[in-house]
N, CA, C and O of each residue as an XYZ file, in Angstrom:
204
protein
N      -0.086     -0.820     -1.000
C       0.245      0.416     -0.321
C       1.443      1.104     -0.977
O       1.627      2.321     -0.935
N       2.238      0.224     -1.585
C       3.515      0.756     -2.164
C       3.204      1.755     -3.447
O       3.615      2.887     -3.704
N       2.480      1.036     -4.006
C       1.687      2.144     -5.527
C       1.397      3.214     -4.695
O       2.101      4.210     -4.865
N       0.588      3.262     -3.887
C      -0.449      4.737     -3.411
C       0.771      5.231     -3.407
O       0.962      5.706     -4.526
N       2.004      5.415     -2.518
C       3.441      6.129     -2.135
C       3.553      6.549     -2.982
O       3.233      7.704     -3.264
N       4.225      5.460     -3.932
C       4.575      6.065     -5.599
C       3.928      6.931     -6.064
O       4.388      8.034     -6.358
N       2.866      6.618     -6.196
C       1.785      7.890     -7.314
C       1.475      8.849     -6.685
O       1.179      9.882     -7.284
N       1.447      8.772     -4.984
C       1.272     10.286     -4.418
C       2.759     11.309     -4.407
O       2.701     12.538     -4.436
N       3.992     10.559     -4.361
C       5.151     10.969     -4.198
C       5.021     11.859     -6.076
O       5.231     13.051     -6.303
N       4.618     10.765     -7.117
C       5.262     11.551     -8.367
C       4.124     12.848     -8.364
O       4.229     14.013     -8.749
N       3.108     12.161     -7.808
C       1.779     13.584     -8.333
C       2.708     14.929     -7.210
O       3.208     15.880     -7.811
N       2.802     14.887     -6.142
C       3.203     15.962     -5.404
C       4.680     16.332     -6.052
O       4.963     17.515     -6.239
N       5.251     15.685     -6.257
C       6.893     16.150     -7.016
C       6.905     16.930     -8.463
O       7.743     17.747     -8.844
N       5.473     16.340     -9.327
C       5.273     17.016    -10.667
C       4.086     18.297    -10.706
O       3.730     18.906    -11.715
N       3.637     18.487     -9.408
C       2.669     19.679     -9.407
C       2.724     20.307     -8.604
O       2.345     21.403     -9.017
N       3.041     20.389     -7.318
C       3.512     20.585     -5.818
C       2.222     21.061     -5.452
O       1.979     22.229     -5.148
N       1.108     19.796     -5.501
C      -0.085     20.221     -5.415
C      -0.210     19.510     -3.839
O       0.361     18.524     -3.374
N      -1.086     20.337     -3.310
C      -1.574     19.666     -1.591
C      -1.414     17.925     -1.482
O      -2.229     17.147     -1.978
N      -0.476     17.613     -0.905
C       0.111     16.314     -0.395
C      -1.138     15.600     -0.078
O      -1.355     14.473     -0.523
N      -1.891     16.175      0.615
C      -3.272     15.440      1.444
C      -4.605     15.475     -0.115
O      -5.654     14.966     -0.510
N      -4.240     15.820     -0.237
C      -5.761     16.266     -1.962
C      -5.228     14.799     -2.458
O      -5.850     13.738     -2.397
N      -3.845     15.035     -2.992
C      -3.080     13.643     -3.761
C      -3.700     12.374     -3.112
O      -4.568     11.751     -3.723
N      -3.218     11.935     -1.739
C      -3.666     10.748     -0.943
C      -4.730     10.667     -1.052
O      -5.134      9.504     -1.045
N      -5.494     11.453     -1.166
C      -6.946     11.005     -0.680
C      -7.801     10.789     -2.414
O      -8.588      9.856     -2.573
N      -7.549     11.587     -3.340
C      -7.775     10.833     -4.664
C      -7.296      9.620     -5.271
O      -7.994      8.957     -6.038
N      -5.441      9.141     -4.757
C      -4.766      8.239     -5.267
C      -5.621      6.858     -4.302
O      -5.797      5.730     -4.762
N      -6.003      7.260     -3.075
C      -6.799      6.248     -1.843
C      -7.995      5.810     -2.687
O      -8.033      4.627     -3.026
N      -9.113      6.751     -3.116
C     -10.269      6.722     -3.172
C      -9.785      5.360     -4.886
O     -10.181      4.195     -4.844
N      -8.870      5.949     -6.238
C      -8.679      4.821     -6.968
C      -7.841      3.339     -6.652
O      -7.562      2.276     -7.207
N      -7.697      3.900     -5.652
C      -6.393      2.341     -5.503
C      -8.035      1.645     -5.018
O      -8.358      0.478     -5.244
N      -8.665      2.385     -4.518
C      -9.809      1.346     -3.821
C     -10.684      0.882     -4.335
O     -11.327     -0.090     -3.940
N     -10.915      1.758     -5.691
C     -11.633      1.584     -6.912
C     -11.095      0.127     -7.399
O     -11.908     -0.674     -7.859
N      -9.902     -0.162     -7.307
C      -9.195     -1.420     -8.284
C      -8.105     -1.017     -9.112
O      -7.389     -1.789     -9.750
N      -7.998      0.400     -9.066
C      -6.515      0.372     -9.779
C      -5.136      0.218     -9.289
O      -4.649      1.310     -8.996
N      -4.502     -0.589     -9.140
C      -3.302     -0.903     -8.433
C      -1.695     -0.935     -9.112
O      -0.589     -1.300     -8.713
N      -2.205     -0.386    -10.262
C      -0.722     -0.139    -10.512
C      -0.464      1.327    -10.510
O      -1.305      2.146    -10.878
N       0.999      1.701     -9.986
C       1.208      2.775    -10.075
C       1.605      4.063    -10.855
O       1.652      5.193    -10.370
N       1.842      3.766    -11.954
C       1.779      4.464    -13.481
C       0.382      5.077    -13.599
O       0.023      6.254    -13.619
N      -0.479      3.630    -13.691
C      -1.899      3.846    -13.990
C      -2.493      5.410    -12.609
O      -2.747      6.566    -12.949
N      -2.536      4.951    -11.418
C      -2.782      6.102    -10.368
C      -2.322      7.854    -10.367
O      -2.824      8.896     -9.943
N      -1.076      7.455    -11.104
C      -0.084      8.620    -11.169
C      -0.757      9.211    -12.291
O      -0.947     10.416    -12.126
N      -1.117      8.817    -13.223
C      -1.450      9.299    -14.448
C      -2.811      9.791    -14.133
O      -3.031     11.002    -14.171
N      -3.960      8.746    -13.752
C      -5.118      9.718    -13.939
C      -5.077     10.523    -12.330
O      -6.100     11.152    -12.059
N      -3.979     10.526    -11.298
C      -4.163     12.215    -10.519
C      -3.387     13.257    -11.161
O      -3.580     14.455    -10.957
N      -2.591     12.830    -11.866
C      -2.083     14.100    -12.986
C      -3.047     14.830    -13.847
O      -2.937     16.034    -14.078
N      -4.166     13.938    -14.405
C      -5.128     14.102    -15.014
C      -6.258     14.979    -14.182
O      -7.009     15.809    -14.696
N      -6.223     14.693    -13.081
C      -7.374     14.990    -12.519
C      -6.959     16.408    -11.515
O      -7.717     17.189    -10.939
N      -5.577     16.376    -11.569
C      -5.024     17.824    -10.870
C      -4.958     18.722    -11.977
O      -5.181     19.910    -11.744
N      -4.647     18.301    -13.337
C      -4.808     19.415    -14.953
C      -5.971     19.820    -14.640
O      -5.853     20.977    -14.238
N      -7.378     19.382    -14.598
C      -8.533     19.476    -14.643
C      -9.077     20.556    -13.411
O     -10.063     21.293    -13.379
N      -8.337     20.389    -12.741
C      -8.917     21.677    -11.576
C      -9.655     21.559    -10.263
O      -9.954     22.571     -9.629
């Protein structure tokens, strides 16, 4: 749970993109299996560039 925080805190601090969009993409990969938080942060950065 501590990663999801992290990676939703840096994605909303580096894009000031919808708080709730963040959680619910960083939710849907943490559940996928990605659990570190670099890794999460990076591909919703990726995936907020993308549109």
């Amino acid at each position: 749970m501590e990663a999801q925080k992290i990676a939703v805190d840096a994605i909303v601090a580096l894009t000031d993109c919808d708080r709730e969009a963040a959680i619910a993409f960083v939710r849907r990969l943490y559940l996928a299996g990605v659990k570190d938080p670099k890794r999460l942060t990076f591909k919703g950065l990726q995936a907020i560039a993308r549109g």
